[in-house]
N, CA and C atoms as an extended XYZ file, in Angstrom:
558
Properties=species:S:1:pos:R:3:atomname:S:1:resname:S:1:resid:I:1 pbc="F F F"
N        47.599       25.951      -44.197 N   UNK     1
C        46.424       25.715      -43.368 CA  UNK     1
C        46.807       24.950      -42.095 C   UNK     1
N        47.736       23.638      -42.182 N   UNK     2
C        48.030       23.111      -41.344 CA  UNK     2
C        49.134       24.165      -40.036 C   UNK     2
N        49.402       24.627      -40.462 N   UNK     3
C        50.160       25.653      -39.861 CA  UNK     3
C        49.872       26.597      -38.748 C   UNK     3
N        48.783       26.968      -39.255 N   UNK     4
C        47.825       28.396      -38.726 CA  UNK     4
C        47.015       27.397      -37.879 C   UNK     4
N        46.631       26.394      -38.105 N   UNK     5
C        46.030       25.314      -36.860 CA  UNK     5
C        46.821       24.553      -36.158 C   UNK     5
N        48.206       25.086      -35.974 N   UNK     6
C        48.805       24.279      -35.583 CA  UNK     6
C        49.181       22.459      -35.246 C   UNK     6
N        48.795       22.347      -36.350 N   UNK     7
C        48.926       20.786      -36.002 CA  UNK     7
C        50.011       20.216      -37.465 C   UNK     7
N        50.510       19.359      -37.767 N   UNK     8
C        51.013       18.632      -38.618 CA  UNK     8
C        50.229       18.434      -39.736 C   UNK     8
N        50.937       18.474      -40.950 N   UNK     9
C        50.690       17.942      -42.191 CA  UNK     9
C        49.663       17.129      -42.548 C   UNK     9
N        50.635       16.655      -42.003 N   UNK    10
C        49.854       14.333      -42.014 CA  UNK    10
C        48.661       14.302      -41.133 C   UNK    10
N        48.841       14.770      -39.977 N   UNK    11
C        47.858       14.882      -38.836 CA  UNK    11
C        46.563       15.458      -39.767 C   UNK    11
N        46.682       16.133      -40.430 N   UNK    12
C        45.499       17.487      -40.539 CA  UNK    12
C        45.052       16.571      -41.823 C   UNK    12
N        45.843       15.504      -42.461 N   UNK    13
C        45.266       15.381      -43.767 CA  UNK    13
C        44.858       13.382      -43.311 C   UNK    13
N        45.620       13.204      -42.426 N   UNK    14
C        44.725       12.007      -42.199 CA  UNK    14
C        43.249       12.115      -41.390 C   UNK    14
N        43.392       13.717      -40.477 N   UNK    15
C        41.815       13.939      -40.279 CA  UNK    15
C        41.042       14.164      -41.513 C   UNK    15
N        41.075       14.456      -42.423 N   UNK    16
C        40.620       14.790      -43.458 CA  UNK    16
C        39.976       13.366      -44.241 C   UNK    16
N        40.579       12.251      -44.307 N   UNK    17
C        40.317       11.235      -44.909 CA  UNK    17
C        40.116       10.217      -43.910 C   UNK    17
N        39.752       10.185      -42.641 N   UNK    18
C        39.171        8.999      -41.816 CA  UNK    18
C        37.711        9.076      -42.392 C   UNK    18
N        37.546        7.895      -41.889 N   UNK    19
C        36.385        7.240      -42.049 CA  UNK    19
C        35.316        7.244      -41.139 C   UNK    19
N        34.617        8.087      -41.114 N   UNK    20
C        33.880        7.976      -39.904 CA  UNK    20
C        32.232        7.018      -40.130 C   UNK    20
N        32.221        6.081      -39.338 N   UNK    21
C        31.032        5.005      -39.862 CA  UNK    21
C        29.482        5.471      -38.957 C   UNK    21
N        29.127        6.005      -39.360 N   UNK    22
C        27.841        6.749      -38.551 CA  UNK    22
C        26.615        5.619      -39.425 C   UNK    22
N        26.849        4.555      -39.909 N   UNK    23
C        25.723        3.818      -39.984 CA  UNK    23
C        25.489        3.328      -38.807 C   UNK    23
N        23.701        2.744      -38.999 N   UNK    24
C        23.642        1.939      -37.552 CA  UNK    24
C        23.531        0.483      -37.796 C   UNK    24
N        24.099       -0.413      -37.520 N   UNK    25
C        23.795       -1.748      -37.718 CA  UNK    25
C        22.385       -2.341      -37.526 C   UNK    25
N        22.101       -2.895      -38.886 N   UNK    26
C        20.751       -3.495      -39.126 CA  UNK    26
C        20.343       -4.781      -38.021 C   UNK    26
N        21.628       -5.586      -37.702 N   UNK    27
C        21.165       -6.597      -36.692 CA  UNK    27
C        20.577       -6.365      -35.317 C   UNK    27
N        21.087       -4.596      -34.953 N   UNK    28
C        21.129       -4.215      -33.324 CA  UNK    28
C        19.758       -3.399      -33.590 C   UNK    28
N        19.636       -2.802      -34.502 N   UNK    29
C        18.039       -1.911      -35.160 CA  UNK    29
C        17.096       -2.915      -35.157 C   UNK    29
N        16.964       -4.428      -36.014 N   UNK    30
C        15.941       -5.157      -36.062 CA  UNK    30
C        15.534       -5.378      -34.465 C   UNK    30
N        16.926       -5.990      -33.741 N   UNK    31
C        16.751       -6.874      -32.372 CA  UNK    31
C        15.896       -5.977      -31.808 C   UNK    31
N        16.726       -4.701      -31.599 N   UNK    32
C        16.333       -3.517      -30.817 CA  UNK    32
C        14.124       -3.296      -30.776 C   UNK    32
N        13.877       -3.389      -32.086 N   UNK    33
C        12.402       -3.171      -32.688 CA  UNK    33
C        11.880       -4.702      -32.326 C   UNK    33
N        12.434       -5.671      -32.403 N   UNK    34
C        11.598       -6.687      -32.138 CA  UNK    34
C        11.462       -6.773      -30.364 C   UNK    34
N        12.295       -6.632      -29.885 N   UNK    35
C        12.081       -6.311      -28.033 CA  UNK    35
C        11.304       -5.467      -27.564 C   UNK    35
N        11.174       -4.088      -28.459 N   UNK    36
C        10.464       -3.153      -27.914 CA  UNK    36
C         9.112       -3.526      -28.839 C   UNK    36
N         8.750       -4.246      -29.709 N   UNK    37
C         7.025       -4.404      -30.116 CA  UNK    37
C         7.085       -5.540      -29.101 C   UNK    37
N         7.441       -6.796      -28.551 N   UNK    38
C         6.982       -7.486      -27.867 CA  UNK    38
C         6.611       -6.714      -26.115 C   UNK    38
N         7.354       -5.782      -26.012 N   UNK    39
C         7.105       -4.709      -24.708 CA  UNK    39
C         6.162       -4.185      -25.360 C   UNK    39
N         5.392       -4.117      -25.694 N   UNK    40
C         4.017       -2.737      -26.372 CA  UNK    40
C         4.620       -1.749      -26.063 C   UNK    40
N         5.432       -1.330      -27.353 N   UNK    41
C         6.151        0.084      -27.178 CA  UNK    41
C         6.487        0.131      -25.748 C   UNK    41
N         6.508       -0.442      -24.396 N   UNK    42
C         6.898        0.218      -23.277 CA  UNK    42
C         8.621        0.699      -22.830 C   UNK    42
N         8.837       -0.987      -22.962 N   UNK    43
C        10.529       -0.509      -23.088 CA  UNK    43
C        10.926        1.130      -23.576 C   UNK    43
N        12.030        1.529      -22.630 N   UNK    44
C        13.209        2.093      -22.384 CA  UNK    44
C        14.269        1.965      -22.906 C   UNK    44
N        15.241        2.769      -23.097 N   UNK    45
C        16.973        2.358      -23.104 CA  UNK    45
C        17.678        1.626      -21.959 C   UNK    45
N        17.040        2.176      -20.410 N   UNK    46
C        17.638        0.646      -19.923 CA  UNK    46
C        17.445       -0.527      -19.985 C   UNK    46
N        16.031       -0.410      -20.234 N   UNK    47
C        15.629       -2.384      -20.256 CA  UNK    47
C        15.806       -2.967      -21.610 C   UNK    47
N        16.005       -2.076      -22.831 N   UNK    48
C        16.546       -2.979      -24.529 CA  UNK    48
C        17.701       -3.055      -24.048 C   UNK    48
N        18.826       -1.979      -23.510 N   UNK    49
C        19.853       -2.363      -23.093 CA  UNK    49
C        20.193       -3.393      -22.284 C   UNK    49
N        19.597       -3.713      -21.390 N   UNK    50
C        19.737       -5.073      -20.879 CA  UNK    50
C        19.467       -6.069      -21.498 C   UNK    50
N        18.591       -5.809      -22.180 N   UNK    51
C        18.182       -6.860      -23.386 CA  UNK    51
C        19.414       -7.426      -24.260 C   UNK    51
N        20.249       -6.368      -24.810 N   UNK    52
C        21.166       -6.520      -25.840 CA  UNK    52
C        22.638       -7.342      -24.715 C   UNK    52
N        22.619       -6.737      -24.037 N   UNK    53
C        23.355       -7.422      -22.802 CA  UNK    53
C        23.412       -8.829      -22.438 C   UNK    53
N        22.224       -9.344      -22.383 N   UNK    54
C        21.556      -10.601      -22.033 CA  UNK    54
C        21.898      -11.466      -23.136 C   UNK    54
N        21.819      -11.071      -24.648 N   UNK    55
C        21.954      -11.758      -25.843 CA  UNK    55
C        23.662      -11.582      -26.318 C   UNK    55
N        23.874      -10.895      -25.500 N   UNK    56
C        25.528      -10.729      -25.887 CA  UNK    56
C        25.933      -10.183      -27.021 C   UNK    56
N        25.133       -9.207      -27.710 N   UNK    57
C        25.760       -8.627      -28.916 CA  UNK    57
C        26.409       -7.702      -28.581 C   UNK    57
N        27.549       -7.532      -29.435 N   UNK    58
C        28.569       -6.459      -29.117 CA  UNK    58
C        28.577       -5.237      -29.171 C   UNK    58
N        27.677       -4.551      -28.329 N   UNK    59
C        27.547       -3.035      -28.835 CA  UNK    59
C        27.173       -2.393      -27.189 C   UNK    59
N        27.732       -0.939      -27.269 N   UNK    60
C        27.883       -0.426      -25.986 CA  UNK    60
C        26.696        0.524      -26.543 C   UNK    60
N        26.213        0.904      -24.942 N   UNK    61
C        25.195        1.957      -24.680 CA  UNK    61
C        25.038        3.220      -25.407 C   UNK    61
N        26.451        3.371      -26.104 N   UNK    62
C        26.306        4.768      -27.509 CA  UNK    62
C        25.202        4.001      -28.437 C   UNK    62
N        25.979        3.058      -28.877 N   UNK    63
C        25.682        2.195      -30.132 CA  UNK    63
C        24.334        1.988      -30.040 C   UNK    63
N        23.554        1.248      -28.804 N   UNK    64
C        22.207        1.289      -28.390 CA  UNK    64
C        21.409        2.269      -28.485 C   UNK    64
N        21.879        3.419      -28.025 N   UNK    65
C        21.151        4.799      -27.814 CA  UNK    65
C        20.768        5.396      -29.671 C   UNK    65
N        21.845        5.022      -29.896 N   UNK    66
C        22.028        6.004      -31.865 CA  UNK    66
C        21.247        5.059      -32.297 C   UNK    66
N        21.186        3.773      -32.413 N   UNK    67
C        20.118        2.761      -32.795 CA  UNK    67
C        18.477        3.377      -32.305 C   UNK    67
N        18.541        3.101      -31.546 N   UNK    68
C        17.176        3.917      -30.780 CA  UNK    68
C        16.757        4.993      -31.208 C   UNK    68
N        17.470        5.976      -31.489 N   UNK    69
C        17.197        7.615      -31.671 CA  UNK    69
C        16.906        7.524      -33.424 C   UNK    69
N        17.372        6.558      -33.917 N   UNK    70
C        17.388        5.786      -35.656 CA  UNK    70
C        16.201        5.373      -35.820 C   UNK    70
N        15.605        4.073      -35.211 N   UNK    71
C        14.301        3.925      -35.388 CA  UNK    71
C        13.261        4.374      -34.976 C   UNK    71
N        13.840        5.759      -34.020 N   UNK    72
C        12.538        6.137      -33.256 CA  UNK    72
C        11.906        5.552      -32.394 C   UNK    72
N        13.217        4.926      -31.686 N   UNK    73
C        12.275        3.751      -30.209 CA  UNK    73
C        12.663        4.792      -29.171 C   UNK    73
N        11.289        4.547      -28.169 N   UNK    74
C        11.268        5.681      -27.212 CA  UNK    74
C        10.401        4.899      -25.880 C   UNK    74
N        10.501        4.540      -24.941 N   UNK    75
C         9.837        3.777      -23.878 CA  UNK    75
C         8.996        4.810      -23.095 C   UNK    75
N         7.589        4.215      -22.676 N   UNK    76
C         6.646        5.046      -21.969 CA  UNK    76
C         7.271        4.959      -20.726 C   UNK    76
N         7.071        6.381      -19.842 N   UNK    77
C         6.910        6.650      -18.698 CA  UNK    77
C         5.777        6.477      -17.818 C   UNK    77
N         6.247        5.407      -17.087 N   UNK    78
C         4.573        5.147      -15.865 CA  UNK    78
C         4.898        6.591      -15.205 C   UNK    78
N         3.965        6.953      -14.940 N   UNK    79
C         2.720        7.821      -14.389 CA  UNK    79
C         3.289        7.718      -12.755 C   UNK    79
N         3.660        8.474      -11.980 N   UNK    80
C         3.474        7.879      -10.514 CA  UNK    80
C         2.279        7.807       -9.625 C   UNK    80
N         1.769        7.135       -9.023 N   UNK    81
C         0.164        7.457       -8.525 CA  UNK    81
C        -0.029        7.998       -7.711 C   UNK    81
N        -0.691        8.806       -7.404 N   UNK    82
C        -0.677        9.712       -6.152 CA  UNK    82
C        -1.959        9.747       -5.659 C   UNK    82
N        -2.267        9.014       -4.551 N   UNK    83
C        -3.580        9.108       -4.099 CA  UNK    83
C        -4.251       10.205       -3.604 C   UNK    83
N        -5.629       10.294       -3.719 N   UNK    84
C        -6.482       11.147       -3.750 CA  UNK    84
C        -6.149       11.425       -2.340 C   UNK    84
N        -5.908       13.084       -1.725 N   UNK    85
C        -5.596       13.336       -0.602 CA  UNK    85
C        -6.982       14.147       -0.302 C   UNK    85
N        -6.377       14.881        0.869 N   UNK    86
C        -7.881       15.915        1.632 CA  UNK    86
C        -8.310       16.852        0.655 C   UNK    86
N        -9.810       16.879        0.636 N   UNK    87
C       -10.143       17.614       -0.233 CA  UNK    87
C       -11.008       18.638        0.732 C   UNK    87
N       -10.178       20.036        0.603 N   UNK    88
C       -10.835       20.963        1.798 CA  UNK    88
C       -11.836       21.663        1.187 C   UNK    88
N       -12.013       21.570       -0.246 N   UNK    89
C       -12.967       22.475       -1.114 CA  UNK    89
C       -14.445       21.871       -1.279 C   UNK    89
N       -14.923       20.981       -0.283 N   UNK    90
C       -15.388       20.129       -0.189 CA  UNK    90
C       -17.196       21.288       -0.842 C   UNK    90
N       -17.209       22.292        0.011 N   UNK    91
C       -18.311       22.909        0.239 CA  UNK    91
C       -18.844       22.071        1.218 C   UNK    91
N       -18.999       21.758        1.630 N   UNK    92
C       -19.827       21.043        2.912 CA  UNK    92
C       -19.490       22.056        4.189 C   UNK    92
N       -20.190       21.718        5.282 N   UNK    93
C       -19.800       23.124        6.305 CA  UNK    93
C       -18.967       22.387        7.534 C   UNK    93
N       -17.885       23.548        7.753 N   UNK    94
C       -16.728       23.475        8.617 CA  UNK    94
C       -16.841       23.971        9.657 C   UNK    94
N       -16.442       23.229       10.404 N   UNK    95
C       -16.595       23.134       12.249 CA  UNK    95
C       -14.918       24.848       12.174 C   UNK    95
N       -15.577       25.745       13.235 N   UNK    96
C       -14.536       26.761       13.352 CA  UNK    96
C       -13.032       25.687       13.917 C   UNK    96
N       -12.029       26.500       14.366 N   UNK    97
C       -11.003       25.681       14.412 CA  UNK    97
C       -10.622       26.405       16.031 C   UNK    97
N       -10.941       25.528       16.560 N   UNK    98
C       -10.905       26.168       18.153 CA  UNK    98
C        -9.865       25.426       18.778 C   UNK    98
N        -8.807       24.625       18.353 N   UNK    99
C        -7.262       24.264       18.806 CA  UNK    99
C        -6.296       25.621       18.443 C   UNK    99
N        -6.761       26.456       17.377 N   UNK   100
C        -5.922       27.509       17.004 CA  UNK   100
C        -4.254       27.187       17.350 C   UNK   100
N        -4.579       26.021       16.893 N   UNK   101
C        -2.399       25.809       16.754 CA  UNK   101
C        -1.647       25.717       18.100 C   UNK   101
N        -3.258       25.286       19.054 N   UNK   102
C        -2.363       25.651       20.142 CA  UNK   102
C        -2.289       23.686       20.974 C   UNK   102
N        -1.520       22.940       20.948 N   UNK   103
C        -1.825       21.234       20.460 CA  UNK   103
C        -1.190       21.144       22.073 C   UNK   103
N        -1.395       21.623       23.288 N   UNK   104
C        -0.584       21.050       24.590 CA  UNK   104
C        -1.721       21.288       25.435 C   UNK   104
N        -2.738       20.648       25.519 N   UNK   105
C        -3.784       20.418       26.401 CA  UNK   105
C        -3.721       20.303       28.111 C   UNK   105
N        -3.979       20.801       28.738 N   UNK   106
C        -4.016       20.464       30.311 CA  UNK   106
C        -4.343       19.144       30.919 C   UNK   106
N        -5.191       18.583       29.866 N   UNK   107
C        -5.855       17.360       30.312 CA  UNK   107
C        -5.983       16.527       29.655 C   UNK   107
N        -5.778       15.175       30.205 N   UNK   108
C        -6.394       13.811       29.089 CA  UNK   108
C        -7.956       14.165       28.801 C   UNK   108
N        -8.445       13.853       26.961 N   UNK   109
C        -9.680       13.488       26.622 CA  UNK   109
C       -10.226       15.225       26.374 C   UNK   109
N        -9.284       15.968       26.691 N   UNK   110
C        -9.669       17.583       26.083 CA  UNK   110
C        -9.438       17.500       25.005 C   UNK   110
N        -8.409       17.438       24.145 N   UNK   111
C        -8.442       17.453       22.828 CA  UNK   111
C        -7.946       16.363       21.822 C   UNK   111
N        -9.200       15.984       20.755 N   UNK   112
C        -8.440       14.253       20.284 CA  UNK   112
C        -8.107       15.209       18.342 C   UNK   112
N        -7.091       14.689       17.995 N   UNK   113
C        -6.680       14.420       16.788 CA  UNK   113
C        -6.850       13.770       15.991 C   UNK   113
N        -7.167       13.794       14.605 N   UNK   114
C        -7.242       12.974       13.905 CA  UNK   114
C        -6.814       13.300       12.603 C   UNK   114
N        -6.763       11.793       11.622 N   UNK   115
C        -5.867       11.863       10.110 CA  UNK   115
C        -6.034       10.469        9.415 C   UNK   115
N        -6.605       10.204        8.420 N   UNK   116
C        -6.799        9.486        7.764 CA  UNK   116
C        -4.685        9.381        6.827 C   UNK   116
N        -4.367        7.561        6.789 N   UNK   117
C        -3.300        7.515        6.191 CA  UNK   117
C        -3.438        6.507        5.046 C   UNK   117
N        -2.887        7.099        3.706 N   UNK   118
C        -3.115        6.004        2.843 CA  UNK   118
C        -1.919        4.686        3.135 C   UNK   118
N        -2.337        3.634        2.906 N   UNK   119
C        -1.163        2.354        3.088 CA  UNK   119
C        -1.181        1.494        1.985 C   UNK   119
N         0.350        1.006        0.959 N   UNK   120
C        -0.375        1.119       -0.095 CA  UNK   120
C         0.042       -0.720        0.403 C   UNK   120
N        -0.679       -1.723       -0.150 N   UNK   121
C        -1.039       -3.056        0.145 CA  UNK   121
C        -0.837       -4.138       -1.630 C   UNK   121
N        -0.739       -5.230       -1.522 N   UNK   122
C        -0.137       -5.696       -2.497 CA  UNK   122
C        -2.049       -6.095       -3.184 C   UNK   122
N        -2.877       -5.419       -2.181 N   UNK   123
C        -4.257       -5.820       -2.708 CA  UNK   123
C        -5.031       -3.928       -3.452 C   UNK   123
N        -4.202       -3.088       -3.270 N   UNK   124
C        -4.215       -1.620       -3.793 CA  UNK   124
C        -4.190       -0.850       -2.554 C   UNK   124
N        -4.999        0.206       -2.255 N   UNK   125
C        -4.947        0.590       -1.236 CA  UNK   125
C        -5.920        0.997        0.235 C   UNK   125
N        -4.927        0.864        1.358 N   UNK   126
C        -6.125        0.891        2.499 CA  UNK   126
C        -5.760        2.327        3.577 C   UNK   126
N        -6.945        2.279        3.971 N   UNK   127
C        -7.065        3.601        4.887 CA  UNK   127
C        -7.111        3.578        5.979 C   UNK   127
N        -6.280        3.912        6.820 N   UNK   128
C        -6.140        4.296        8.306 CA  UNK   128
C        -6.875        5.477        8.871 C   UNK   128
N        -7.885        5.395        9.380 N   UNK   129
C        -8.201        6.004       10.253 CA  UNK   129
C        -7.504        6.343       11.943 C   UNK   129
N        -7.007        7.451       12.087 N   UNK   130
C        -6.610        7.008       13.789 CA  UNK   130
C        -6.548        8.504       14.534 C   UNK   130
N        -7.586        8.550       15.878 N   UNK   131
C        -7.704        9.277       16.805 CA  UNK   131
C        -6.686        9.017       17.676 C   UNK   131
N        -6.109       10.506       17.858 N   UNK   132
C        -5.438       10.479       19.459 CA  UNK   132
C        -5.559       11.672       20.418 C   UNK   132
N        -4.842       11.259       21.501 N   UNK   133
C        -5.422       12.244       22.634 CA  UNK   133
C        -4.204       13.185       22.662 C   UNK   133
N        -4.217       14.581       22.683 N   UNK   134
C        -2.862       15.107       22.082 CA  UNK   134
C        -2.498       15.498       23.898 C   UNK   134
N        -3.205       15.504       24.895 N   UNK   135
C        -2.410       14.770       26.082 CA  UNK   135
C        -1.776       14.074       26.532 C   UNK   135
N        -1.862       12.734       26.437 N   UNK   136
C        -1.219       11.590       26.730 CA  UNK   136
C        -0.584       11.019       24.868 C   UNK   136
N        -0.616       11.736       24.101 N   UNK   137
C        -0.199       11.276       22.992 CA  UNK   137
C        -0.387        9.563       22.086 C   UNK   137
N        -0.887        9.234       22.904 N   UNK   138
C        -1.514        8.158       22.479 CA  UNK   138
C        -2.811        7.600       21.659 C   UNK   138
N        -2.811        6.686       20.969 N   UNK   139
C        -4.247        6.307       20.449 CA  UNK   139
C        -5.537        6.290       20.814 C   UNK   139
N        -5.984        6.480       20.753 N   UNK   140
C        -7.585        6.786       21.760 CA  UNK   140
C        -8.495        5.021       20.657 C   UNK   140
N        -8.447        5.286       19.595 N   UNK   141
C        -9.046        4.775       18.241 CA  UNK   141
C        -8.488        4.666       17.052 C   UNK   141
N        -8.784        3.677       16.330 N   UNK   142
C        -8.340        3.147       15.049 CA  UNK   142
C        -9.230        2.605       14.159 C   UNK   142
N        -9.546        2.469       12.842 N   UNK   143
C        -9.942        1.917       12.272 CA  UNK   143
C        -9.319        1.664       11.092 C   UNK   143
N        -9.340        0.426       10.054 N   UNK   144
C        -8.876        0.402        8.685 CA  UNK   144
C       -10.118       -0.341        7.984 C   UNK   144
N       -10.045        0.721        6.577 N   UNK   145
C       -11.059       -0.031        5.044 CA  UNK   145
C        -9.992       -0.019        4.071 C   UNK   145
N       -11.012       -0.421        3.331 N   UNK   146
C       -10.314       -0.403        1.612 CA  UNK   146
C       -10.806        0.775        1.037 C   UNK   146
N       -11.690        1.491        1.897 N   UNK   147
C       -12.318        3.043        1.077 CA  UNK   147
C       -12.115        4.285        1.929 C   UNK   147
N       -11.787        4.897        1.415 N   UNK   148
C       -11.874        6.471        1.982 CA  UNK   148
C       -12.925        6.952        2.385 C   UNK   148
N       -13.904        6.867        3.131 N   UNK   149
C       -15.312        7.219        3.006 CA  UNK   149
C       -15.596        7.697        4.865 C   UNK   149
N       -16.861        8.368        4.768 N   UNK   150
C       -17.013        8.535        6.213 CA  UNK   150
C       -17.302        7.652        7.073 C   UNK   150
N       -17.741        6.626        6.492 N   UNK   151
C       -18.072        5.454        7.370 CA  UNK   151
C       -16.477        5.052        8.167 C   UNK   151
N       -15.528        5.184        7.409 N   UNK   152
C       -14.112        5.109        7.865 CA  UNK   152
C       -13.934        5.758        9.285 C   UNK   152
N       -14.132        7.285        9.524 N   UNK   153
C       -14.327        8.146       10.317 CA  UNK   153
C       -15.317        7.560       11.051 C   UNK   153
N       -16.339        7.368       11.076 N   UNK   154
C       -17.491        7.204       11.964 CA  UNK   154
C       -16.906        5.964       12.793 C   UNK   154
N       -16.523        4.989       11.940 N   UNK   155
C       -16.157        3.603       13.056 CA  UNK   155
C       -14.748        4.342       14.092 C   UNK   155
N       -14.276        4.997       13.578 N   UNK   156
C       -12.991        5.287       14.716 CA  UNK   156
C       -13.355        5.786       15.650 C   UNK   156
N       -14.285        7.102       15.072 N   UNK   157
C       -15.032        8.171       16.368 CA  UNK   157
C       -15.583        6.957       17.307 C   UNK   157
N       -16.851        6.044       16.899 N   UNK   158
C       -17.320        5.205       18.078 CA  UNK   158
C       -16.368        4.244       18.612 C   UNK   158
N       -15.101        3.807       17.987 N   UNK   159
C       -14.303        3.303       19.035 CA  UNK   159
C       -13.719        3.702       20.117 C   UNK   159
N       -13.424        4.876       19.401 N   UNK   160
C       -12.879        6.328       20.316 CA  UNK   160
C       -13.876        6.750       21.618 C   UNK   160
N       -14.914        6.686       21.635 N   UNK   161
C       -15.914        6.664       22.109 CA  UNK   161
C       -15.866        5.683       23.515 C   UNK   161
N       -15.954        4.906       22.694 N   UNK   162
C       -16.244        3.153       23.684 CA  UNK   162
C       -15.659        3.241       24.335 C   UNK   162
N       -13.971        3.470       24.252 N   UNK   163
C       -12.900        3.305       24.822 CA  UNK   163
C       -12.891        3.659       26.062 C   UNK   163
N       -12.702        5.705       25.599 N   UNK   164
C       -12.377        6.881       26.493 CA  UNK   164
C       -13.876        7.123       27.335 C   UNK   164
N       -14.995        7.086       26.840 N   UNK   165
C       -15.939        7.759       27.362 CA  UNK   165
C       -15.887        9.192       27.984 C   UNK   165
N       -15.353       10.168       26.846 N   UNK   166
C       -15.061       11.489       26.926 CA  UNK   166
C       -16.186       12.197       27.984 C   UNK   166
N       -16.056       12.992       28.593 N   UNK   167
C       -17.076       13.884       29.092 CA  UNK   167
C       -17.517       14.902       28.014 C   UNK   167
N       -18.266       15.964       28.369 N   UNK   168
C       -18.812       17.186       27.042 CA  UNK   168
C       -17.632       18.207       27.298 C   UNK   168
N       -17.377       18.567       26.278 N   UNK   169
C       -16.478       20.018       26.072 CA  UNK   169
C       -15.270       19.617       25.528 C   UNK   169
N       -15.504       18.084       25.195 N   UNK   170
C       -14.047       17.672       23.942 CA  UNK   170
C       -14.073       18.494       22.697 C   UNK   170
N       -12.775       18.547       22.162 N   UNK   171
C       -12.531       18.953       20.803 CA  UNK   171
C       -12.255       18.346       19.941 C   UNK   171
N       -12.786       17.586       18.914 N   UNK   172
C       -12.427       16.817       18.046 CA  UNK   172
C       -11.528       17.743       16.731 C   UNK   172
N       -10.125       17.327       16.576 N   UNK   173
C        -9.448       18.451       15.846 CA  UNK   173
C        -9.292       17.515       14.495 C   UNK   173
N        -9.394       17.595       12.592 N   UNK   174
C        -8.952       17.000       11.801 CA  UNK   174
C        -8.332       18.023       10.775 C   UNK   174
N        -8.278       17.402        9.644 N   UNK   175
C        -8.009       18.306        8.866 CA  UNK   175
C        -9.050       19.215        7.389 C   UNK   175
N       -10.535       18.480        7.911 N   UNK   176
C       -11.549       19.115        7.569 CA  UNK   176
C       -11.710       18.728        5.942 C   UNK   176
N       -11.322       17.384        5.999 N   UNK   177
C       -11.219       16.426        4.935 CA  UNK   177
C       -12.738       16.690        4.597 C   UNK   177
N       -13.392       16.022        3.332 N   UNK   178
C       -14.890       15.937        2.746 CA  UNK   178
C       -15.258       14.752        3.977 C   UNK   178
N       -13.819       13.786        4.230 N   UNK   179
C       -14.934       12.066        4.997 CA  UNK   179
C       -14.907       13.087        6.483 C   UNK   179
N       -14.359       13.989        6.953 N   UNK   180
C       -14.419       14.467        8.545 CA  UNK   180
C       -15.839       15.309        8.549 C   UNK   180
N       -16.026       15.862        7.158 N   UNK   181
C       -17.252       16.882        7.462 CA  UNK   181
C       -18.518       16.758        6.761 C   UNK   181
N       -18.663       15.616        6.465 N   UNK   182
C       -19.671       14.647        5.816 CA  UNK   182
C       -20.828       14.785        6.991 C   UNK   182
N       -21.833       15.098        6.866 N   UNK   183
C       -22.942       14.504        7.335 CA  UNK   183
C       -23.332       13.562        8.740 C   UNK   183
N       -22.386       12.235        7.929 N   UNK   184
C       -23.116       10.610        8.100 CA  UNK   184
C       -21.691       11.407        9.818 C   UNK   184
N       -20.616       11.596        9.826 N   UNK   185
C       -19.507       12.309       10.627 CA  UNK   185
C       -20.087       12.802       11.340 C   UNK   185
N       -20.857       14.289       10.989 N   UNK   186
C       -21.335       14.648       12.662 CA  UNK   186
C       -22.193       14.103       13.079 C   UNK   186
């Protein structure tokens, strides 16, 4: 047999009789379960691993992992948040789109832009409102809330307003968000 597998005698018969220790140690299993119930189940394999790290027990990231996969410790995944963006399905009624892609105006105060931006803040999140003049590329108006709402829109438009004092035959261009085609908006 050893032959036809080419390997040695001894070789083939001390593979035969190693010892292979596939237990998992009860001290790194308990630790392991007591870190992750004080995490409410959240913990991970990197953060028990750091854990086991921190306490200095002797066991590498295999040893951690086979422990883990043993008691069935498994750490939740946060969620990433993704804020509520434009909602074009609004049903509400839409202004035709009379920039038709075409954004290089002849004149200041012919055509203003606009876009609500989420900003995320250590208080959750706030909304940028901001008009510009796609002539002079600049800000015309700004506003910021803590809500997404048309009132958001409405304060920019009348700053926008105040400012420029547009003549008639402007184009107000957005992206036909629910807060741009709200009502309280036109």
């Amino acid at each position: 047999m050893a032959r036809v597998l080419g390997v040695s005698r001894s070789g083939y018969y001390k593979y035969l009789n190693r010892h292979k220790d596939r237990s998992v140690a009860p001290e790194l299993t308990n630790f392991l379960q007591e870190k992750w119930l004080k995490s409410r189940k959240n913990y991970g394999f990197k953060r028990l691993f750091q854990e086991v790290k921190k306490s200095n027990l002797p066991y590498g990231a295999r040893k951690v992992r086979k422990a883990m996969k043993h008691c069935k410790i498994s750490g939740k995944q946060r969620k990433q948040f993704r804020p509520l963006t434009t909602n074009s399905k609004h049903g509400g009624r839409i202004a035709p789109d009379l920039v038709q892609r075409k954004f290089h105006p002849n004149e200041q105060n012919r055509i203003w832009v606009s876009d609500v931006t989420f900003i995320r803040t250590s208080f959750g999140w706030s909304y940028l409102c901001v008009i510009l003049d796609l002539y002079s590329r600049k800000t015309v108006g700004w506003s910021l809330s803590n809500r997404n709402d048309s009132q958001l829109v409405c304060d920019t438009v009348l700053k926008a307003v105040l400012s420029r004092n547009p003549r008639k035959g402007l184009i107000f261009h957005s992206d036909r968000g629910s807060n741009f085609c709200s009502k309280e908006t036109r």
